[in-house]
FINU-828679 format. One record per residue: residue number from 0; y, x, z of N, C-alpha, C in turn; residue in three letters. Coordinates in nm, 3 decimals, padded with zeros to 5 digits. Layout:
// residues N
@num->NUM	n_y->Y	n_x->X	n_z->Z	ca_y->Y	ca_x->X	ca_z->Z	c_y->Y	c_x->X	c_z->Z	residu->Ala
...
***
This chain:
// residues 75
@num->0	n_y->00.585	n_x->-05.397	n_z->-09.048	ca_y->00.497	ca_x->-05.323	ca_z->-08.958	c_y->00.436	c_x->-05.421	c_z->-08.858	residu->Unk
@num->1	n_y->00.308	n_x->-05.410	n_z->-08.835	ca_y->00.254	ca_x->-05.499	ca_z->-08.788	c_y->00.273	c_x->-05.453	c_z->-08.602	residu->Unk
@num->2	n_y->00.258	n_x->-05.554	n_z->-08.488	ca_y->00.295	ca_x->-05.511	ca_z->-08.363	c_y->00.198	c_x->-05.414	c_z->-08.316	residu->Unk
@num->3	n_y->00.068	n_x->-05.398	n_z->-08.388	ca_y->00.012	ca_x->-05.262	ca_z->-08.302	c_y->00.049	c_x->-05.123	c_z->-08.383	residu->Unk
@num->4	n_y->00.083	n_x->-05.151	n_z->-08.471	ca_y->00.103	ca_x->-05.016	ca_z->-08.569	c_y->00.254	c_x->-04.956	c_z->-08.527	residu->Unk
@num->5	n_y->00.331	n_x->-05.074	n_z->-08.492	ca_y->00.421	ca_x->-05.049	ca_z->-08.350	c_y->00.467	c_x->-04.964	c_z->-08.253	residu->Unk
@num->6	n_y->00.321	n_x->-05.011	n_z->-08.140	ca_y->00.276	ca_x->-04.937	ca_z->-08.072	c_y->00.156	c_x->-04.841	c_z->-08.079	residu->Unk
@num->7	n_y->00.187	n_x->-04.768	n_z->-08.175	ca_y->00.125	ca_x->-04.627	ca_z->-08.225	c_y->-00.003	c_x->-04.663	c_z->-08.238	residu->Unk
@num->8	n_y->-00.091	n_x->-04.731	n_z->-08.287	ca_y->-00.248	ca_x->-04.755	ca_z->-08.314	c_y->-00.239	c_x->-04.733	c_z->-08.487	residu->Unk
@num->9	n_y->-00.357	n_x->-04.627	n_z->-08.490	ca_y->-00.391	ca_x->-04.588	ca_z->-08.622	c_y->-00.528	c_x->-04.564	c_z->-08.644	residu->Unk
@num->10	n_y->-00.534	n_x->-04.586	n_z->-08.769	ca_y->-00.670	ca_x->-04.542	ca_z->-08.791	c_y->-00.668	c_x->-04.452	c_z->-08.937	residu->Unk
@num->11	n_y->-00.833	n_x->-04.334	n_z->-08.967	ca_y->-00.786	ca_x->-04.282	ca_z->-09.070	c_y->-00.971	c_x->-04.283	c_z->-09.074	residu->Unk
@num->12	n_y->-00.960	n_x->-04.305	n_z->-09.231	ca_y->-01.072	ca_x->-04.321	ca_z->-09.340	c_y->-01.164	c_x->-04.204	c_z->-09.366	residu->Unk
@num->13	n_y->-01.239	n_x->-04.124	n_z->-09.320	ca_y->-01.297	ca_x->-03.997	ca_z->-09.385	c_y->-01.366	c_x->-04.059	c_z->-09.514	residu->Unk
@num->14	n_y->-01.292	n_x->-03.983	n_z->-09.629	ca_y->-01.367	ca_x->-04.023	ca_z->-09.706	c_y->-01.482	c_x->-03.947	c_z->-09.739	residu->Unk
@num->15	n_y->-01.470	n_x->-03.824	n_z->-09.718	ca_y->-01.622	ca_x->-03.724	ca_z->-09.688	c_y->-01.735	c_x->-03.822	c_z->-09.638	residu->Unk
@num->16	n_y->-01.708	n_x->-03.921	n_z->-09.571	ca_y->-01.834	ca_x->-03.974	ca_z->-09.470	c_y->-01.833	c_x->-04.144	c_z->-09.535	residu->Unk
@num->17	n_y->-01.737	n_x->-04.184	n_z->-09.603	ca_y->-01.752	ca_x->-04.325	ca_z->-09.639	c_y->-01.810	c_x->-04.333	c_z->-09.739	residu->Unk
@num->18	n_y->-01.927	n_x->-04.451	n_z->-09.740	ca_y->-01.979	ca_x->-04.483	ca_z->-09.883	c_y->-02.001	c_x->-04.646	c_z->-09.905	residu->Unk
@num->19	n_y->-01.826	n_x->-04.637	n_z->-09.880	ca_y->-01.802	ca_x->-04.823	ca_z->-09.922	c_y->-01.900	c_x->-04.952	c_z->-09.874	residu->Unk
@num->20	n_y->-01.975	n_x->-04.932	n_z->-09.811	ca_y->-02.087	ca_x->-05.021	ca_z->-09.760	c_y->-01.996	c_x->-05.187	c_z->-09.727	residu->Unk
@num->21	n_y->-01.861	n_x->-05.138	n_z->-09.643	ca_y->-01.765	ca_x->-05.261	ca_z->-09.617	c_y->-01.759	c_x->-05.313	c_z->-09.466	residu->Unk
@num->22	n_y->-01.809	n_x->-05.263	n_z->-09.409	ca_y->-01.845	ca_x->-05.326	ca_z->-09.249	c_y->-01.678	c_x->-05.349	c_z->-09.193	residu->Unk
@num->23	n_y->-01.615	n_x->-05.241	n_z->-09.256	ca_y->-01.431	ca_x->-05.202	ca_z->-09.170	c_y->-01.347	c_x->-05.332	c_z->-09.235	residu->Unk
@num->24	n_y->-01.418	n_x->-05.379	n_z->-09.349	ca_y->-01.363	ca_x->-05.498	ca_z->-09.404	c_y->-01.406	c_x->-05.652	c_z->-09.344	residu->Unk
@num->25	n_y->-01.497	n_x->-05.626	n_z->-09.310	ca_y->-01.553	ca_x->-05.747	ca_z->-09.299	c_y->-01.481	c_x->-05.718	c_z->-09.127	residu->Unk
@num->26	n_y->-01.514	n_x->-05.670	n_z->-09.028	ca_y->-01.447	ca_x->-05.661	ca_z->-08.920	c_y->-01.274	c_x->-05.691	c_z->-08.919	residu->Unk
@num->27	n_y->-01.193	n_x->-05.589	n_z->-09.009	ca_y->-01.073	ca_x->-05.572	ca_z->-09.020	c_y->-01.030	c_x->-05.602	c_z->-09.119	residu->Unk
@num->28	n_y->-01.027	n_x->-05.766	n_z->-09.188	ca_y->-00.997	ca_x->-05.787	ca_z->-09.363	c_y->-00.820	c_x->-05.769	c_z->-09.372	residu->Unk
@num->29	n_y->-00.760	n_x->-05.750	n_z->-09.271	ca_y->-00.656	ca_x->-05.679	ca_z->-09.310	c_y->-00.581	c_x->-05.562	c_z->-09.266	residu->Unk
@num->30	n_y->-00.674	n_x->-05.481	n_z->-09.265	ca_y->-00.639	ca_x->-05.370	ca_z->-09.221	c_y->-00.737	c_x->-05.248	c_z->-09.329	residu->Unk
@num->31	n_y->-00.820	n_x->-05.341	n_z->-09.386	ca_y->-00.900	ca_x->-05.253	ca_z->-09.412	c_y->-00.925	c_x->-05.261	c_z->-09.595	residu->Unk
@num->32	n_y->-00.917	n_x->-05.178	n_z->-09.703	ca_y->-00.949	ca_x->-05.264	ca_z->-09.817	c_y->-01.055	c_x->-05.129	c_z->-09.896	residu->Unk
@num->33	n_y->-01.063	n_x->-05.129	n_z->-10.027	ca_y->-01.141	ca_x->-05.036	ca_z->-10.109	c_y->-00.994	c_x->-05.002	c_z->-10.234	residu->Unk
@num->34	n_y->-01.037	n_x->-04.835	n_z->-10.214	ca_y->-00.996	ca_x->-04.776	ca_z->-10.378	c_y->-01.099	c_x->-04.761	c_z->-10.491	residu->Unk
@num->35	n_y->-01.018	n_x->-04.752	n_z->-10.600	ca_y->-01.108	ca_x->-04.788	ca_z->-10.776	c_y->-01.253	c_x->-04.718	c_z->-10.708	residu->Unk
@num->36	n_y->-01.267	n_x->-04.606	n_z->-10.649	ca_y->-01.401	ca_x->-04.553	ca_z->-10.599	c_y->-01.486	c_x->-04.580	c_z->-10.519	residu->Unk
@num->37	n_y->-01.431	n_x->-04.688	n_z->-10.492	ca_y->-01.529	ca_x->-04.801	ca_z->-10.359	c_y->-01.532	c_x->-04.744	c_z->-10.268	residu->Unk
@num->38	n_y->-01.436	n_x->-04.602	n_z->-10.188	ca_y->-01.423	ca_x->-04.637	ca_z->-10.081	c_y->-01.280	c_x->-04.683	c_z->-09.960	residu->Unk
@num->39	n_y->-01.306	n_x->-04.696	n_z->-09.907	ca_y->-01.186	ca_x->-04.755	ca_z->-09.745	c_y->-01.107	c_x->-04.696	c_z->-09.695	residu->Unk
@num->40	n_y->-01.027	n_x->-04.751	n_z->-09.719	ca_y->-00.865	ca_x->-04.701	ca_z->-09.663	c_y->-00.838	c_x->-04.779	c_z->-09.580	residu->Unk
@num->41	n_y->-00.745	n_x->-04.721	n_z->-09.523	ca_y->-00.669	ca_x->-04.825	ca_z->-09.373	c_y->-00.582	c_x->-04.877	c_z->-09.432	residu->Unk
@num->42	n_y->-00.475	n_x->-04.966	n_z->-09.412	ca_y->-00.357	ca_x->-05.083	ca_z->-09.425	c_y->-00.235	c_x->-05.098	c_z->-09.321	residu->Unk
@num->43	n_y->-00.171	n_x->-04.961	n_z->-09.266	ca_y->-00.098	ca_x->-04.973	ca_z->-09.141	c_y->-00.027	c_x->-05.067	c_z->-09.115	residu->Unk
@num->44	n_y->00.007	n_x->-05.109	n_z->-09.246	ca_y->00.086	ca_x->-05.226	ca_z->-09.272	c_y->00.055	c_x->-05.350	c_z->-09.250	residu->Unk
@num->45	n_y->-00.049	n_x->-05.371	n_z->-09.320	ca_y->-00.168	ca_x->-05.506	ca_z->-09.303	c_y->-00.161	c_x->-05.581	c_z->-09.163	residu->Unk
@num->46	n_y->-00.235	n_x->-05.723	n_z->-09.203	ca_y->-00.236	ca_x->-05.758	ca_z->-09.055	c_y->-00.363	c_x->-05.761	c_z->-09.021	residu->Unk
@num->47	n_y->-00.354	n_x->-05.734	n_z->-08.857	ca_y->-00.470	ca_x->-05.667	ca_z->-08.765	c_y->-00.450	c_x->-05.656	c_z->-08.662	residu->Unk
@num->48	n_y->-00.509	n_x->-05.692	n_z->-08.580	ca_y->-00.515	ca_x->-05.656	ca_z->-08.387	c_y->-00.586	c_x->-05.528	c_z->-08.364	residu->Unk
@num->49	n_y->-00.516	n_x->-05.471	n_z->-08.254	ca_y->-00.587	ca_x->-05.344	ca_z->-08.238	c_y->-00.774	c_x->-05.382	c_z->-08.211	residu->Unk
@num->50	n_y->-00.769	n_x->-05.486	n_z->-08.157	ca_y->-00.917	ca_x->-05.526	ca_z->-08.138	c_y->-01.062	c_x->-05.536	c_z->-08.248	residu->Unk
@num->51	n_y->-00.974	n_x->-05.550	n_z->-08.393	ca_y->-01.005	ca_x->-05.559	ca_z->-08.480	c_y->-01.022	c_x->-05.370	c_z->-08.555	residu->Unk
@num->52	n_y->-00.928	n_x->-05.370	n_z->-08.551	ca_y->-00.965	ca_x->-05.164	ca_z->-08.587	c_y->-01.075	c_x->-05.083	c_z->-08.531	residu->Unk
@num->53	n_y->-01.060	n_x->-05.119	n_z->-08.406	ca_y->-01.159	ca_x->-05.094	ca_z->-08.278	c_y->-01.296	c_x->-05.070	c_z->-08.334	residu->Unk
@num->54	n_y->-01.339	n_x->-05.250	n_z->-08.369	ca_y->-01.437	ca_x->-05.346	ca_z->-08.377	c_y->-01.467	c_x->-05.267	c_z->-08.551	residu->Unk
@num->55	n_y->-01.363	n_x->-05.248	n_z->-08.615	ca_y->-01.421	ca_x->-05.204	ca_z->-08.726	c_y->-01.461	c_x->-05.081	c_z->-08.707	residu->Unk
@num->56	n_y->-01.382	n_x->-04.965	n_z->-08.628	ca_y->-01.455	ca_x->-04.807	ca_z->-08.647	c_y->-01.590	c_x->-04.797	c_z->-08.583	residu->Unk
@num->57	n_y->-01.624	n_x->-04.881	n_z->-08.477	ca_y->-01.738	ca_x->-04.894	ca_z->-08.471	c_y->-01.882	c_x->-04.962	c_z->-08.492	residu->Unk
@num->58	n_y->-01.791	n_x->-05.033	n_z->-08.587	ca_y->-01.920	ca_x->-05.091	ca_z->-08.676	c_y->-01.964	c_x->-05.021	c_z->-08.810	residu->Unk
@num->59	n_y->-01.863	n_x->-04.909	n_z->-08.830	ca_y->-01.914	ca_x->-04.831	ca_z->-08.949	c_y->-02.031	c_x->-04.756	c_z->-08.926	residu->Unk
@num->60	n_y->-02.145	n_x->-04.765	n_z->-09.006	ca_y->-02.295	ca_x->-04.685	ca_z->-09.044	c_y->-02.280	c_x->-04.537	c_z->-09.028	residu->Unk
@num->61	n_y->-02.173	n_x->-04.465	n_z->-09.116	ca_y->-02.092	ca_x->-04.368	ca_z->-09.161	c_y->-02.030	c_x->-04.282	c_z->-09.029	residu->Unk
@num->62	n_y->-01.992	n_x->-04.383	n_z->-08.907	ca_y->-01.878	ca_x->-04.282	ca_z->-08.829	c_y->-01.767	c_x->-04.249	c_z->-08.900	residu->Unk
@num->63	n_y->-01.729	n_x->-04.314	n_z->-09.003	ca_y->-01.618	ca_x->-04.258	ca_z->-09.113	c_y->-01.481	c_x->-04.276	c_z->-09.047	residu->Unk
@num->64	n_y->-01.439	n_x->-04.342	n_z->-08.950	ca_y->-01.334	ca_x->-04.461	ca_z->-08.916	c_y->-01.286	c_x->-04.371	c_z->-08.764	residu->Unk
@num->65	n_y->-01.167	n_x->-04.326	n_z->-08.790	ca_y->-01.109	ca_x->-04.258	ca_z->-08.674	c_y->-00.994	c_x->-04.379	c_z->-08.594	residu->Unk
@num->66	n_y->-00.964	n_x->-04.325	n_z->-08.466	ca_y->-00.888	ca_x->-04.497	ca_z->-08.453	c_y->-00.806	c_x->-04.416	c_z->-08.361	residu->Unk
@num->67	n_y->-00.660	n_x->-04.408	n_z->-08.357	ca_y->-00.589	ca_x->-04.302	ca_z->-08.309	c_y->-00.446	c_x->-04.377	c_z->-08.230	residu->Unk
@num->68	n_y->-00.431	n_x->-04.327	n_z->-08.105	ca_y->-00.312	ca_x->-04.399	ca_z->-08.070	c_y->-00.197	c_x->-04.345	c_z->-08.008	residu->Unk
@num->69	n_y->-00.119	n_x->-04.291	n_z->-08.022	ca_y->00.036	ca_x->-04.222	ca_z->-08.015	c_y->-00.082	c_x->-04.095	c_z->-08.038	residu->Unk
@num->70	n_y->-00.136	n_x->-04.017	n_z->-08.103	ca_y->-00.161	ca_x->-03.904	ca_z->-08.134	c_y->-00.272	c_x->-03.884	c_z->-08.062	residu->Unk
@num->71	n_y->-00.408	n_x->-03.977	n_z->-07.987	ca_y->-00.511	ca_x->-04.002	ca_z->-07.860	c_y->-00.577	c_x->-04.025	c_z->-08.009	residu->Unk
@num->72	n_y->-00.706	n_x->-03.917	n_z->-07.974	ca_y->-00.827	ca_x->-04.042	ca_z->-08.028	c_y->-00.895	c_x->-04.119	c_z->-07.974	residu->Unk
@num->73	n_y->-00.915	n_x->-04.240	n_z->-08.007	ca_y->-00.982	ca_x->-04.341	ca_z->-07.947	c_y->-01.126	c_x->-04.353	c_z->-07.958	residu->Unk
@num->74	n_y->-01.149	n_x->-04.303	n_z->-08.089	ca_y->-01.261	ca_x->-04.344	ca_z->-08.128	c_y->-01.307	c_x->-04.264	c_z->-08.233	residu->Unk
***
């Protein structure tokens, strides 16, 4: 478990709203990857700074990228 996933920082993927474009990857390359359907899932596990999750939900086109912390949305 990585130290922000720790301290309760999450994020969750709409996939209703994702269409794999990659921005959450390129921001968050470990936190962030693609399923067989090209689109983005989170990595709670992965390594990542909360700064980086952040930086990725709001660089998504989509708004797809929720960023959640002890049960707070952030974003």
């Amino acid at each position: 478990m990585t130290e922000s996933a720790a301290r309760g920082l999450s994020a969750e993927v709409s996939q209703d709203r994702c269409v794999g474009i990659g921005m959450c990857a390129l921001s968050c390359p470990g936190g962030f990857d693609f399923d067989d359907a090209g689109q983005s899932f989170f990595q709670p596990e992965g390594t990542w700074t909360d700064a980086e999750v952040i930086e990725a939900a709001d660089s998504c086109p989509q708004s797809a990228i929720d960023v959640w912390r002890d049960g707070k949305k952030l974003t």
